[in-house]
Structure formats: C-alpha cells, structure tokens
N, C-alpha and C positions, 0 to 999 in steps of 0.2 A: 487476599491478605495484604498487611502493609510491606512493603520493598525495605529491603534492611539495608540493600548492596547500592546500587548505582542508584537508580532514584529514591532515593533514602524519605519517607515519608506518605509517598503515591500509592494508591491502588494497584498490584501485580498479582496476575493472573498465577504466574509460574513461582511466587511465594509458596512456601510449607511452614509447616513448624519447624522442619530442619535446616532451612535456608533456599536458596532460589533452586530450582530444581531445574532450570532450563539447563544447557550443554554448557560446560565451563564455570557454571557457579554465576554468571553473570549474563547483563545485553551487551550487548555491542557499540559504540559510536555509529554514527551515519555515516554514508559514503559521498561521493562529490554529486551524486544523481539526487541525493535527498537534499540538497542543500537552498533549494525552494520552496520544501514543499510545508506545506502550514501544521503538520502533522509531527513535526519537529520541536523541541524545547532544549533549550538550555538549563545546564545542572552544573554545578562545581565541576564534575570533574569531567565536562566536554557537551557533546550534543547525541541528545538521545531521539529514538522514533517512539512516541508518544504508542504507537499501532502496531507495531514487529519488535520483537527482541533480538533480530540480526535483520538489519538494511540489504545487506549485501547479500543474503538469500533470494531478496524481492527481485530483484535487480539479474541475477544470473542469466535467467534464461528471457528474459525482455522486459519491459516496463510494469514496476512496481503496480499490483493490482489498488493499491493503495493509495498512492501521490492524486496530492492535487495537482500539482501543478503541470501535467501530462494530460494532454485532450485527447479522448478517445475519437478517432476520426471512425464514423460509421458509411461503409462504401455504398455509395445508393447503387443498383443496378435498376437498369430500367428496363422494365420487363417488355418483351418482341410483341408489341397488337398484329393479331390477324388482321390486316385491312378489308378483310370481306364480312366480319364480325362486325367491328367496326363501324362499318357503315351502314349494316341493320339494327346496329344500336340508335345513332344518331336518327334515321326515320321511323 
C-alpha cells in the first residue's frame, strides 16, 4: 500500500487500511552507519532507509546485511596439499 506517515506517497510494505502497522506507528530516521549507504533518501521530514523501517536494528549486532557501502571481506583459506598427492598429480 501507499505510506500515508513518514514517506507519504511510496510503496510500504507495513501500510494497512489502518495505518502503518510496523512498532510505533512509524520508520525510523537513519543512523550515522547508514549515512553512505545508497539505500538511503531524503524526505521532508529527515533521512529515511529506502530497505528497513528501523536502521538501527540493522546495525545492532554487526554490519547492516543491507548497506552498500560495507565490503563483505570473504577470508580465503588455503587448503594443506599432501605433497606426496601432489606430486602424483603432476606426473
């Protein structure tokens, strides 16, 4: 449905016929960790997360699964070769 509260206009999920149904009646503003991230818009009355209706859930327990602008570092491990495998591979 249409958002009638904070983003007045937009597609929202947590619209009803009765009004927004998320916790409080309303989303949230962003927090300073969202403050790059492209997922972000500006509204009359502040900056809203386009993807969460509270930033600061995202954010609790470590980096917003969400945010562009946070690199997921994937840790390479290098796997142990048997050198005796190994070298009846290569002949």
């Amino acid at each position: 449905m249409i958002c009638k509260t904070v983003r007045d206009g937009s597609e929202c999920s947590f619209m009803t016929a009765q009004g927004c149904s998320y916790k409080g009646g309303s989303c949230r503003q962003i927090i300073e960790q969202c403050e790059e991230c492209k997922r972000t818009v500006e509204l009359s009355s502040g900056w809203y997360c386009t993807a969460c209706p509270d930033p600061e859930l995202k954010w609790k327990v470590g980096n917003c699964n969400l945010a562009t602008h946070v690199s997921r570092e994937v840790a390479e491990t290098k796997a142990k070769i048997n050198p005796l495998k190994a070298s009846k591979r290569k002949g």
